[in-house]
N, C-alpha and C positions, 0 to 999 in steps of 0.2 A: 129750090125754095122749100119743096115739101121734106126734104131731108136736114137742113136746119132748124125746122118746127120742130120735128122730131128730137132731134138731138138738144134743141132748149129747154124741152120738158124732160128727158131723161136729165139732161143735167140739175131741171129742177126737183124733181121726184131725191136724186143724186142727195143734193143739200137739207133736202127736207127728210128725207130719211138721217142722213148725219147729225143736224140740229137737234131730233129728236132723242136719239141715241146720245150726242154729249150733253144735253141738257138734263135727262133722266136724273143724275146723281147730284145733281145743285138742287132740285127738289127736297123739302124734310122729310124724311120717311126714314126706311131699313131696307135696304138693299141684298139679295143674297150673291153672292160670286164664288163658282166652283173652280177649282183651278183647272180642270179637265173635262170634257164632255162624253169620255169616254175612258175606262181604264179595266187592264185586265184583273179577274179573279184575286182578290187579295191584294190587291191595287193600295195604296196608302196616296191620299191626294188632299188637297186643302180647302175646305170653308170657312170662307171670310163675310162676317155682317157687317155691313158700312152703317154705323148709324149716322141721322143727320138730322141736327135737331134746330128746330125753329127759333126764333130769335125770342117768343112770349112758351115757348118750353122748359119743364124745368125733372122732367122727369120722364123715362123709358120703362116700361114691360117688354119683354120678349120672349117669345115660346117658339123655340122651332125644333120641329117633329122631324129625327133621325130616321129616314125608312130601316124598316126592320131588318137584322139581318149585316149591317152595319156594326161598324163597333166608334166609338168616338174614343182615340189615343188618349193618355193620360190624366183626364177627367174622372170627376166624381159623378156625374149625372145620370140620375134613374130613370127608367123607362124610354132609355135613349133620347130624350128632350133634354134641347139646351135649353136653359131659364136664365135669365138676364135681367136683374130690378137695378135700375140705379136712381136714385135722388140723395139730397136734392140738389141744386146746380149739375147738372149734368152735361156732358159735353160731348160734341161730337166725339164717336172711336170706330175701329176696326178692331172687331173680335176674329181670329181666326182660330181656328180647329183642326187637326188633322184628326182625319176618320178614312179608316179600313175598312176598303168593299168587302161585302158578303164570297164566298165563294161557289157561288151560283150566279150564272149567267141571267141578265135581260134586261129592261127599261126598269128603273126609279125613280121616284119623284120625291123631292124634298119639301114640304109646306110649313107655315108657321106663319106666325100673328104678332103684333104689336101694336100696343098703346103708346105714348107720349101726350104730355101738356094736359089739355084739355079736349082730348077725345074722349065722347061717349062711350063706343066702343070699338074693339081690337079691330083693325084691318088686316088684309094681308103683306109678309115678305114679297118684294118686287125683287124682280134678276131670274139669274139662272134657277132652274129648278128641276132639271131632268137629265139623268148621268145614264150612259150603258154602258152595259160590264160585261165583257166579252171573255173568251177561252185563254 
């Protein structure tokens, strides 16, 4: 008996962690996704912002801050910031990037911000956000 309680709530914990996890990206926002959580020294890997825009949206800001040391492939972008304006009618997309680790080993963190619709003001990128760069 006590080991079916058990296993009811891990299976519920189970679904309730899933639920959460697939329902994250149906939410409007900006998503970030790395394509690795880890890559070696000079590594080339991918960043992808999901945008997902609200049905009374009509417009995106985006600013997401390249850690230093980084290079972002084939882009024109200063200060290693991606910047992202679109109106009006704007619609959901996936931006991807590809960007070359530093070659220096250790923990990174990717941040950045956005607007859409009728926000006051910038919130932050949800997703992934922390890569290490190993030998």
């Amino acid at each position: 008996m006590r080991s079916t309680i058990i296993s009811f709530i891990v299976v519920g914990l189970l679904l309730a962690s899933l639920t959460v996890f697939l329902y994250h990206k149906d939410k409007q926002g900006v998503y970030r996704e790395l394509s690795v959580s880890s890559i070696g020294q000079g590594g080339i890997f991918t960043l992808s912002l999901d945008v997902r825009m609200g049905q009374d949206k009509t417009y995106y800001v985006i600013e997401e801050d390249v850690p230093k040391g980084f290079k972002i492939i084939g882009e024109n972008f200063t200060d290693n910031k991606i910047k992202i304006i679109k109106f009006p009618k704007a619609i959901n997309h996936i931006y991807s990037y590809k960007i070359r680790a530093p070659n220096q080993s250790g923990r990174y963190a990717f941040t950045g911000k956005y607007a859409m619709g009728k926000m006051k003001q910038a919130v932050a990128i949800r997703g992934d956000s922390i890569i290490n760069i190993g030998r």
